[in-house]
N, C-alpha and C positions, 0 to 999 in steps of 0.2 A: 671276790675278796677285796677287801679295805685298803690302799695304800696306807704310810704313814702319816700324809697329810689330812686325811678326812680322819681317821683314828684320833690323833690330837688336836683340839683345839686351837682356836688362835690365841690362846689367852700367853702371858708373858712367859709362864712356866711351858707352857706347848710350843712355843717357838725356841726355846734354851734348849729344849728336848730335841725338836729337829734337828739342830744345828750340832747336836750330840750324834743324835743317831748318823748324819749325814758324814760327821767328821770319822765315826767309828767307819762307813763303807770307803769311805776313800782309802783310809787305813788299809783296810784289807784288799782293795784294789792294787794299794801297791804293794804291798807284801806277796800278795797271787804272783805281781810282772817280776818281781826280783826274784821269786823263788824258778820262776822258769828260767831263767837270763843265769843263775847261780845253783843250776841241779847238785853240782859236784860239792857245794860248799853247803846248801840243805840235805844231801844223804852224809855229810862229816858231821854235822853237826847234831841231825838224829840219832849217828848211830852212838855218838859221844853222850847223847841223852840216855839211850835204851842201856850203854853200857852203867854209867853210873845209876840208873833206878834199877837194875838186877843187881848192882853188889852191895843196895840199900838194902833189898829185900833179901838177899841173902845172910845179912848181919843182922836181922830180927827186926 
């Protein structure tokens, strides 16, 4: 399988892309370590999501 860097070029637009793509996993890298370090405050705040998308769909 391809990494990112052979998949895009080096052209100006391929390297803006990488630097896209790479900021996106870091993103998520840290979102992954917070959400473990704060379980209690990621299941309050799913279940505050799950509550209001059921009383969305319950009003049509």
């Amino acid at each position: 399988m391809m990494n990112c860097e052979e998949i895009y070029d080096k052209t100006q637009a391929g390297e803006e892309r990488m630097k896209s793509i790479r900021a996106a996993e870091a993103q998520r890298a840290y979102m992954r370590a917070w959400r473990a370090k704060n379980k209690d405050k990621t299941r309050e705040y799913n279940k505050r999501y799950w509550e209001k998308r059921a009383a969305k769909e319950m009003e049509g």
